[in-house]
N, C-alpha and C positions, 0 to 999 in steps of 0.2 A: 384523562386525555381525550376521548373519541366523543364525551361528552360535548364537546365544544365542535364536535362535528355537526350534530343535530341543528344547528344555525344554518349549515349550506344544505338541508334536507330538501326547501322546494326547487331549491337550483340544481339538486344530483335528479329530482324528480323531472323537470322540465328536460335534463339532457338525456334521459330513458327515453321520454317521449317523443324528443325529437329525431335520438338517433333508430330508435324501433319503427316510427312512421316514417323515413325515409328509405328504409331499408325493406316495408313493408310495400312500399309507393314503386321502386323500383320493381320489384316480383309486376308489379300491374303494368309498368309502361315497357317490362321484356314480354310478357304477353299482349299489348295492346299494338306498342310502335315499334316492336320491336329492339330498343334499347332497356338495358346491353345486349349486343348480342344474342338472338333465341335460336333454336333449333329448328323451332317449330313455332305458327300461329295457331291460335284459336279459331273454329268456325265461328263469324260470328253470328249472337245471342247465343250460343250453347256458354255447360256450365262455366268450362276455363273461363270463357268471354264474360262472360256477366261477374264473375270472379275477378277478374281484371277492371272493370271499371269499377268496384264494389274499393280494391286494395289502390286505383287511382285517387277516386273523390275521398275518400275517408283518412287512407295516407296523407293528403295536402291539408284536410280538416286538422288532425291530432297535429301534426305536424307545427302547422302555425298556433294551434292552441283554441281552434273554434270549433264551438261545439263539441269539443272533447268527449266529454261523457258519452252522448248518444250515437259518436263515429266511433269511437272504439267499441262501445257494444255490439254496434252491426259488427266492425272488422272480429271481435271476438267471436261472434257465433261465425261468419264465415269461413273461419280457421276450425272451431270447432265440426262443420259441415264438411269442409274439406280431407281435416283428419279421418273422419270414418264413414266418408263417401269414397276418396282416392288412397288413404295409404292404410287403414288397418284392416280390411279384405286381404292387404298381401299377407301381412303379418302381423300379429297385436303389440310387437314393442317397436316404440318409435323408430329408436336407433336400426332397427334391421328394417322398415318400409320405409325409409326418408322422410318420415311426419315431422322429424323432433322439430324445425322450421314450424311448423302449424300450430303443434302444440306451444311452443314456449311464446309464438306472437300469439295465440287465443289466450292464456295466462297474463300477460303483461297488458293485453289491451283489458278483457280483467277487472285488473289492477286498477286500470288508469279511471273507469267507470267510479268505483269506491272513493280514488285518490285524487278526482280531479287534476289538471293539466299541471300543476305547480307554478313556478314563476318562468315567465317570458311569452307568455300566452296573448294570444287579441282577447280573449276574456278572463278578464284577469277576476280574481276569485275576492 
């Protein structure tokens, strides 16, 4: 039965991709413009700030499917820089310093390096 799943593999791929780089894009334009709502701005060029333009351009890259591979590798080391520059000094499990966000987008982007963009991409594979 789940066998016959493996035909919508590039298309559950491509909606990973879409819906992690938009989700990823937004973390960059509440830092950047403000939207959603932030708390707080970034000075800018410090790290948050260059953090945000890093999860803007690459979010809209993975997002439409260009250049996948090498925006997700930036966005994945970013996340991984961020995990253990901002959240595991407080504490080393995700779940208690607020990282798990870093970590599971540093993983999934990843992935998507290996997995290339799937279907619905500008460069289609």
């Amino acid at each position: 039965m789940f066998d016959r799943l493996s035909a919508y593999a590039p298309q559950a791929l491509a909606v990973l991709r879409i819906i992690t780089a938009l989700l990823f894009l937004a973390h960059g334009t509440q830092k950047l413009l403000g939207f959603p709502a932030a708390e707080w701005a970034p000075e800018a060029f410090s790290m948050p700030w260059i953090a945000g333009v890093i999860e803007i351009i690459t979010g809209v890259l993975i997002a439409i499917g260009f250049f996948t591979r090498p925006a997700a590798f930036v966005a994945s080391g970013t996340m991984a820089v961020a995990y253990w520059m901002a959240h595991a000094p407080s504490n080393f499990f995700p779940v208690n310093n607020g990282g798990d966000a870093a970590v599971l987008f540093c993983f999934v982007f990843l992935y998507l390096v290996f997995a290339g963009p799937g279907a619905w991409s500008v460069n289609k594979q």
